[in-house]
Backbone bond lengths (Angstrom), bond angles and torsions (degrees), N, CA, C in turn:
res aa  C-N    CA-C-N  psi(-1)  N-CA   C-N-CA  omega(-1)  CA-C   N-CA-C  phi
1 X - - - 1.456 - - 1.527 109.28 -
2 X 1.075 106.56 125.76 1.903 106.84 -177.03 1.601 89.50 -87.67
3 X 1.655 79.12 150.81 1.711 94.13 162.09 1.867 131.91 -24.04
4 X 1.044 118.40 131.18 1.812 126.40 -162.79 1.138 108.60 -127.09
5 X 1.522 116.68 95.87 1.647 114.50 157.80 1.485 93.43 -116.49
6 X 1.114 99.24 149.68 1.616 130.20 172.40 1.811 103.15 -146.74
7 X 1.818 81.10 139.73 1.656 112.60 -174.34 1.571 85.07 -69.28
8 X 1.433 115.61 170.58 1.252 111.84 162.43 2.033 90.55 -89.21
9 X 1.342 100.40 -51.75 1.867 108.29 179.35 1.063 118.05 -50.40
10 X 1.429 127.52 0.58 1.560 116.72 177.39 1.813 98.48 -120.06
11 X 1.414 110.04 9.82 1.663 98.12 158.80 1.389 126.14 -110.80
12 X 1.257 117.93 141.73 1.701 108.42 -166.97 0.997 113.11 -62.90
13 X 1.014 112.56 146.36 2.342 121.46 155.63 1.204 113.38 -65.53
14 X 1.332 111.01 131.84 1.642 124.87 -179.10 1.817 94.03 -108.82
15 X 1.261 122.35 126.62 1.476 126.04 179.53 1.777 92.52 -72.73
16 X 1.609 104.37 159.16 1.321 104.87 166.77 1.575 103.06 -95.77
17 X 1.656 104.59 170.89 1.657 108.93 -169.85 1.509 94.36 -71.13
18 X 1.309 123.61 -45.84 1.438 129.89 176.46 1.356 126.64 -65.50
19 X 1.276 124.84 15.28 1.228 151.36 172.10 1.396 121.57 40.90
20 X 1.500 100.91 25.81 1.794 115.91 176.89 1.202 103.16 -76.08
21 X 1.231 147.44 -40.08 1.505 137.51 -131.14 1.810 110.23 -173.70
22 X 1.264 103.37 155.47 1.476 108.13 173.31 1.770 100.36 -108.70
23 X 1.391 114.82 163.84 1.320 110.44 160.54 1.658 111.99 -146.79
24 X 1.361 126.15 148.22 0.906 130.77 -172.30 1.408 127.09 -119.45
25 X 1.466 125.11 101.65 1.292 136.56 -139.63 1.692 88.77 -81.94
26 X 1.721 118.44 122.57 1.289 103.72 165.93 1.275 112.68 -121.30
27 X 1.846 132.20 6.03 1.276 150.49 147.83 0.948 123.40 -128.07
28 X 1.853 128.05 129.65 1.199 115.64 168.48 1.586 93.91 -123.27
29 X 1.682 134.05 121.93 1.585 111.11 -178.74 1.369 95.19 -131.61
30 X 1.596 129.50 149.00 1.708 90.55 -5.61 1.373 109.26 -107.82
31 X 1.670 107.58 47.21 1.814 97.64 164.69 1.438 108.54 167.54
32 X 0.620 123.47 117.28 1.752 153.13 -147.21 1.305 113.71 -33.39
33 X 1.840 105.65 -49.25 1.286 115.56 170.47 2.106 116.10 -102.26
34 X 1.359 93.07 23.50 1.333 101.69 163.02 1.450 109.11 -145.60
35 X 1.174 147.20 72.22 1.449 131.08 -151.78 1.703 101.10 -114.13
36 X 0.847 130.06 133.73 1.500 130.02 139.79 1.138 127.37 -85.86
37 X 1.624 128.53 -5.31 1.547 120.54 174.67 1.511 97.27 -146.03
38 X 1.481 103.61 116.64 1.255 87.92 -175.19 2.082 98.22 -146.65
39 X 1.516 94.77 143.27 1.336 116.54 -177.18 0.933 124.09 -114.21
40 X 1.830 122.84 117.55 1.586 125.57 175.34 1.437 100.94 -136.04
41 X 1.773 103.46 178.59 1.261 119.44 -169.29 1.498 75.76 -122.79
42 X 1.112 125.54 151.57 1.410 138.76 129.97 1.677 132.77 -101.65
43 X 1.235 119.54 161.05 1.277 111.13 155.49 1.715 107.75 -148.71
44 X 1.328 91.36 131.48 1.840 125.38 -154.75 1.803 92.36 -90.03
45 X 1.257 122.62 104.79 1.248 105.39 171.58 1.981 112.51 -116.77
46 X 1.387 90.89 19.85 1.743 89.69 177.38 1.678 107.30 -173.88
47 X 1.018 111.28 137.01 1.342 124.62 174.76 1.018 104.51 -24.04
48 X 1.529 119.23 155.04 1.768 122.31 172.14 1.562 96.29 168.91
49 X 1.530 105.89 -179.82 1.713 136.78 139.92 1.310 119.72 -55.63
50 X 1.107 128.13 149.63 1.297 136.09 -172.17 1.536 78.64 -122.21
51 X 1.853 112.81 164.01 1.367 120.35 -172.65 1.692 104.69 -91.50
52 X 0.790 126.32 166.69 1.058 136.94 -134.61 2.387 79.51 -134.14
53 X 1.228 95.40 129.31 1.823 112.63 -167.36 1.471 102.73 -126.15
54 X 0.890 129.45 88.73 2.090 120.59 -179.72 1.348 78.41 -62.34
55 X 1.759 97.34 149.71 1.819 116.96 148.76 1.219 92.40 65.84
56 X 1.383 137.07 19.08 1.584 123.55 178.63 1.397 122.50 -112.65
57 X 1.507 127.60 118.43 1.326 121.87 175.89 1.723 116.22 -87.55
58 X 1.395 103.49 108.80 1.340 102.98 -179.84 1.596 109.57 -85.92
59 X 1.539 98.09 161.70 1.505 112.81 171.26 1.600 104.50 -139.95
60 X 1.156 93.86 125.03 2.058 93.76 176.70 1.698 114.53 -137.40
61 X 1.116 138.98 135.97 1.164 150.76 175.89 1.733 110.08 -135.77
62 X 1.559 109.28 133.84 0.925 132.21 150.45 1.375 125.60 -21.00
63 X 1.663 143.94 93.44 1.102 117.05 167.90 1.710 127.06 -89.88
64 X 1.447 102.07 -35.30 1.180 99.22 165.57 1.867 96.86 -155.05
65 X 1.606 104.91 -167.14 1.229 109.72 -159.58 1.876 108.97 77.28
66 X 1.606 97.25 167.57 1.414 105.28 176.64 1.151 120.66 -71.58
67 X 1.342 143.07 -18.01 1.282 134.63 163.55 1.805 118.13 139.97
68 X 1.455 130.43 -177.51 1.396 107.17 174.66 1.679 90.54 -131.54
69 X 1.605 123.30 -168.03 0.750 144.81 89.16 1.372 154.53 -86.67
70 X 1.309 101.06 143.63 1.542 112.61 -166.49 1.300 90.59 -107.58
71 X 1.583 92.88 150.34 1.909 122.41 172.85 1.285 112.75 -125.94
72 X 1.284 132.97 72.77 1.383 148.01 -147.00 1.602 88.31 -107.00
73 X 1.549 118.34 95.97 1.703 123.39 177.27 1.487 83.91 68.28
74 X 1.672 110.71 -148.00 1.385 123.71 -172.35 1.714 118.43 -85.65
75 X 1.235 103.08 11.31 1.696 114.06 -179.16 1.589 121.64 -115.08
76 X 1.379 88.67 119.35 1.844 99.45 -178.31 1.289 121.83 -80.90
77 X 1.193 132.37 134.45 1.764 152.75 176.18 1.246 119.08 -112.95
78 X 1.063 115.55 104.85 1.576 110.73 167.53 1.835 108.15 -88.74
79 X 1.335 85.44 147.31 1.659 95.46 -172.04 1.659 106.26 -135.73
80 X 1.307 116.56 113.11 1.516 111.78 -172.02 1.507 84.81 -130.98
81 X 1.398 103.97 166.71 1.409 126.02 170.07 1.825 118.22 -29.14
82 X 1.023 88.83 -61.09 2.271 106.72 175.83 1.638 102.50 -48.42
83 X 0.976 96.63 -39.99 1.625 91.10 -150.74 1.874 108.22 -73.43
84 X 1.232 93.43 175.65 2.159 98.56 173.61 1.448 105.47 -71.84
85 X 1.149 93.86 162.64 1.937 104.61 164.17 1.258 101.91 -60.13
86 X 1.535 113.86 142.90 1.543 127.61 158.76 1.216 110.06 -87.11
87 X 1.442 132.27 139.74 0.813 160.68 161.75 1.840 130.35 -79.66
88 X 1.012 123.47 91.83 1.696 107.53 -164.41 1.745 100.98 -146.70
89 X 1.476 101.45 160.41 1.685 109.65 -168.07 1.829 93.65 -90.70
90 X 1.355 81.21 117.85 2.108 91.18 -178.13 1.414 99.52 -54.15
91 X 1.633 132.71 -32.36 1.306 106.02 176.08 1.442 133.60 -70.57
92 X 1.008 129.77 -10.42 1.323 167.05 135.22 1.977 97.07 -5.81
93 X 1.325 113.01 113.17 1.413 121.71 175.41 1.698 104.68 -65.82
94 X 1.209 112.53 122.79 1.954 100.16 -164.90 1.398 98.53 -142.65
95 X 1.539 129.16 114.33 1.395 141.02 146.94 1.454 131.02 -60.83
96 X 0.991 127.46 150.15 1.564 110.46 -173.68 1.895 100.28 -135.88
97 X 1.108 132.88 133.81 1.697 133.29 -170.18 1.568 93.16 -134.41
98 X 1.537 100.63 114.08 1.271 101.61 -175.38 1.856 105.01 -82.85
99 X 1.651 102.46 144.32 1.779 110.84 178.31 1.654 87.80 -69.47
100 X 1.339 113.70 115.95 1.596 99.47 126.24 1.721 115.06 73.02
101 X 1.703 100.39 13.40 2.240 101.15 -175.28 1.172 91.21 135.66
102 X 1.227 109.50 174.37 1.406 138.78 161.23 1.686 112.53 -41.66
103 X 1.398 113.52 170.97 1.704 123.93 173.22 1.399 91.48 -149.34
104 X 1.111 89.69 164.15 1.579 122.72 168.83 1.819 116.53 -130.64
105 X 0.875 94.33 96.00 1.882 106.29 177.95 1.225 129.25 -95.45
106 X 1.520 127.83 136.86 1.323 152.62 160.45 2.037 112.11 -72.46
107 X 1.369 106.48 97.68 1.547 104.74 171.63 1.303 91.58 -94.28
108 X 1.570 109.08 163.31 1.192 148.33 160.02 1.572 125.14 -129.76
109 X 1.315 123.10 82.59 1.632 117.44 -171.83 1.000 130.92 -117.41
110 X 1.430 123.48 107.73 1.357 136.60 -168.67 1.644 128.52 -115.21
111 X 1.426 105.11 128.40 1.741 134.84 -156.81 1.216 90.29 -104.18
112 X 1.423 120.78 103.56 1.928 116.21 142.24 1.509 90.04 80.01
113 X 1.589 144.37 -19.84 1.161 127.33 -179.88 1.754 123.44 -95.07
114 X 0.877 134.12 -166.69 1.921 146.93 172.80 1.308 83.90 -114.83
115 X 1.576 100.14 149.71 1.524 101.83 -175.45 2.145 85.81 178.97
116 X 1.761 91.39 168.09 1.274 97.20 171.57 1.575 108.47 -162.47
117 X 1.273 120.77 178.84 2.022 115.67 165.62 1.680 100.72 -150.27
118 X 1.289 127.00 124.04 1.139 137.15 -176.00 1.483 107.86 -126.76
119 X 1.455 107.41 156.44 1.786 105.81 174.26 1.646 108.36 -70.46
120 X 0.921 104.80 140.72 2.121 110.62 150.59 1.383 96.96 -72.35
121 X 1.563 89.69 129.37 1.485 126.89 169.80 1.677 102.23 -102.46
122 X 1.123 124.56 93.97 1.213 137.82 -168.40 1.693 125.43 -41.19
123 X 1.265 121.16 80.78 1.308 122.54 -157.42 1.278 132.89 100.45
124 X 1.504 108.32 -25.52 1.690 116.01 152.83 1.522 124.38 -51.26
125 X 1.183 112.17 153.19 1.610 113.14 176.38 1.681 105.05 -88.26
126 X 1.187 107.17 138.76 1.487 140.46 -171.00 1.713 92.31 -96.54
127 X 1.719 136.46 121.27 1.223 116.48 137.28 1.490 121.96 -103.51
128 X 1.375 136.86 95.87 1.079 132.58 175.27 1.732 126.86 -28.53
129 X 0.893 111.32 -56.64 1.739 103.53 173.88 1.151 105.14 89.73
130 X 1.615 126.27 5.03 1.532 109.27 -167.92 1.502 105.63 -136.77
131 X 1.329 101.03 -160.93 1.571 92.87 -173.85 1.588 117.05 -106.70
132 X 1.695 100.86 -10.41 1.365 110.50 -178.90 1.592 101.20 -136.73
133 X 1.503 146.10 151.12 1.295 130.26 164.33 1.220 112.69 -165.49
134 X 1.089 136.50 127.34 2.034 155.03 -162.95 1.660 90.59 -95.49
135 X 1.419 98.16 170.78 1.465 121.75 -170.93 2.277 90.25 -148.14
136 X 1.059 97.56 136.43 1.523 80.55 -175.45 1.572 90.15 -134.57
137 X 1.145 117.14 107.30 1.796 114.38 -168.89 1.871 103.11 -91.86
138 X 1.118 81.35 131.10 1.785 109.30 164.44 1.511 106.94 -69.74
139 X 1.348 119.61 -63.18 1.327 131.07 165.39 1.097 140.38 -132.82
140 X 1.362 117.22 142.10 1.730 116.30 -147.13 1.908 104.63 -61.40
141 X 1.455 95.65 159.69 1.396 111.64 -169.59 1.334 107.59 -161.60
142 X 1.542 108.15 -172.88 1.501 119.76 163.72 1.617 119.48 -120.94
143 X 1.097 114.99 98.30 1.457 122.30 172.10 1.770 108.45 -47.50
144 X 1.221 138.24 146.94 1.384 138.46 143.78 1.921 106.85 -129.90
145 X 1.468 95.03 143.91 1.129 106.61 172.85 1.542 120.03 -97.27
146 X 1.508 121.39 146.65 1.743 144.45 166.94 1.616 64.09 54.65
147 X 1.240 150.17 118.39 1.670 126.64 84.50 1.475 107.10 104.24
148 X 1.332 132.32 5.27 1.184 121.12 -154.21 1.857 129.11 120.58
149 X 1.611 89.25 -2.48 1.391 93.21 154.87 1.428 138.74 -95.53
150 X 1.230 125.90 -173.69 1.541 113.93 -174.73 1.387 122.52 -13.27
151 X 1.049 113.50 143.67 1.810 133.22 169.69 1.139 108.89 -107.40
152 X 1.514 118.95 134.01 1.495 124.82 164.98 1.436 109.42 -156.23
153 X 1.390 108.48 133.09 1.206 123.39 -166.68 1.904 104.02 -85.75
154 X 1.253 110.40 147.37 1.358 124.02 -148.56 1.488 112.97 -129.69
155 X 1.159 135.85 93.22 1.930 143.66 -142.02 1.877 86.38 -73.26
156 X 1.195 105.10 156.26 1.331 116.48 148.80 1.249 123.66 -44.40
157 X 1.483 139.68 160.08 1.232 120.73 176.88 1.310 137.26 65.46
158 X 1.886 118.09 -2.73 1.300 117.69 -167.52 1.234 113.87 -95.05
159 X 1.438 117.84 -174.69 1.238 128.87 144.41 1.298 104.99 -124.06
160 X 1.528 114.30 140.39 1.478 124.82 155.99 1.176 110.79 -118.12
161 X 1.360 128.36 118.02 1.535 144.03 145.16 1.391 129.88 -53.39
162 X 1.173 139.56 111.21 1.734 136.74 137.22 1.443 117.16 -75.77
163 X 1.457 102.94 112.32 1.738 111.41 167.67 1.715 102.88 -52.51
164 X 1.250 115.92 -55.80 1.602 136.17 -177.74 1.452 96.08 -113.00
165 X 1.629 89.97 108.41 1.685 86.26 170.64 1.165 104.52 -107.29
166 X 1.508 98.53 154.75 1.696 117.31 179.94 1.333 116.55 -43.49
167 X 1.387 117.61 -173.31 1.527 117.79 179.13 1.737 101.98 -103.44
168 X 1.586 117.78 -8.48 1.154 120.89 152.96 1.378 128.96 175.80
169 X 1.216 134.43 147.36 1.422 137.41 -145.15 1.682 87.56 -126.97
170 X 1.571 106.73 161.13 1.319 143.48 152.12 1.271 134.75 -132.21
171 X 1.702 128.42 133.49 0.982 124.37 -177.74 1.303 128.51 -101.60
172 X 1.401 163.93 92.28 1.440 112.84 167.69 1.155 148.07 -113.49
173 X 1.553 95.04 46.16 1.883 90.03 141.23 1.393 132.57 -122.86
174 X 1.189 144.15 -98.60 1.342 149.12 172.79 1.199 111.19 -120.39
175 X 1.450 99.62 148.66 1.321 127.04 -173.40 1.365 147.06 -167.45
176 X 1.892 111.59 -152.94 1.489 112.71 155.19 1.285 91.40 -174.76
177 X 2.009 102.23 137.43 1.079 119.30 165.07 1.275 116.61 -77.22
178 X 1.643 113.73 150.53 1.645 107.24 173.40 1.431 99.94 -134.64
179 X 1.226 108.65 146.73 1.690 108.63 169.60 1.982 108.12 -154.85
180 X 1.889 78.63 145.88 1.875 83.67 -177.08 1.280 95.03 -150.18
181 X 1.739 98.97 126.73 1.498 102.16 -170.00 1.800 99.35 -98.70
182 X 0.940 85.73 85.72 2.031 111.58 171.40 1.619 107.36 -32.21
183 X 1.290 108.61 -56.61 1.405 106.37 -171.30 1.925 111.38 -73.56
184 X 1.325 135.87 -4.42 1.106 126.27 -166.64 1.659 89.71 -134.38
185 X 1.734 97.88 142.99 1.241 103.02 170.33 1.323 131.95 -84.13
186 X 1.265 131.08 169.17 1.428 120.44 173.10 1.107 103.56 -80.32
C-alpha cells in the first residue's frame, strides 16, 4: 500500500438512513465492504441513534461544534471538543443529543483488531505500538518520522495513513493519533 492522505473535502457525504448526519468514509481496510479498520468524519446535525456495529470497538472525538451526549446502554457521556476519545462497544444500543448545534466527529472503528485514538501533543514524540497507524490533523503541520526522518507537511482536514508505521512520529500541529495493530487479534 503506498502512502495515504485523503482530504476530508475531496470524499463524498453518504446521508444517514435516519437523516441526522452525513459521514465521510476516509478508511476502509482492507476493503470497504469488509473492513476491519475503518476511518470517518461525520457531521451530526440532529438528535438520533447511532448505528449499531456487532464486534466493533468504536472511538469518537469531538472535532468541532459544542459537543454531544452519548447514551451508550443506560450511561451518559458527554463529549466536547477538550475532552479524550470515547471509547464504547459498537454493539451497545447508543443515542447521541447534540450540546447546543451541530458537531463534527472523528470515528475510529475497530473489527477483531487492538487499536486506539489519542490527541497530538504538539511536537512530542508519538510511539504507535502497532502495525498500521493514521495521524488525522485538525490543523496543518509537519509530521516527521523515527527521530529525524522524512518531513511531510500535512493539510488541514486530512488523514495520513502508515501501512508500516514507524517506530515513532511527531506532529506540530493539531490533531489525533490513530493506531491498529492489523496483525494481532483482539
Amino acid at each position: 500500500m503506498q502512502p495515504l492522505l485523503v482530504r476530508t473535502a475531496d470524499v463524498p457525504a453518504r446521508s444517514w438512513q435516519n437523516g441526522g448526519g452525513v459521514t465521510r468514509e476516509l478508511l476502509a481496510l482492507p476493503a470497504a465492504d469488509a473492513w476491519r479498520v475503518r476511518v470517518s468524519v461525520a457531521e451530526v446535525d440532529a438528535d438520533g441513534p447511532f448505528s449499531v456495529f456487532d464486534g466493533v470497538e468504536r472511538w469518537f472525538a469531538v472535532l468541532a461544534g459544542n459537543g454531544v451526549v452519548l447514551t451508550v446502554g443506560s450511561s451518559e457521556h458527554r463529549c466536547t471538543p477538550d475532552d479524550d476519545a470515547f471509547v464504547f462497544d459498537g454493539t451497545a444500543t447508543t443515542a447521541c443529543r447534540l450540546i447546543d448545534g451541530p458537531t463534527r466527529d472523528l470515528n475510529l472503528m475497530l473489527r477483531g483488531v487492538h487499536g486506539a485514538m489519542a490527541r497530538v501533543v504538539s511536537g512530542a514524540a508519538w510511539q504507535p505500538r502497532a502495525r498500521e497507524c493514521g495521524l488525522y490533523a485538525t490543523a496543518a503541520g509537519t509530521v516527521e518520522a523515527d527521530g529525524g526522518g522524512a518531513r511531510e507537511a500535512i493539510p488541514a482536514d486530512a488523514l495520513r495513513w502508515w501501512a508500516d508505521a514507524p517506530a515513532s512520529l511527531a506532529f506540530d500541529g493539531a490533531g489525533w493519533w490513530l493506531r491498529a495493530d492489523t496483525g494481532a487479534a483482539a
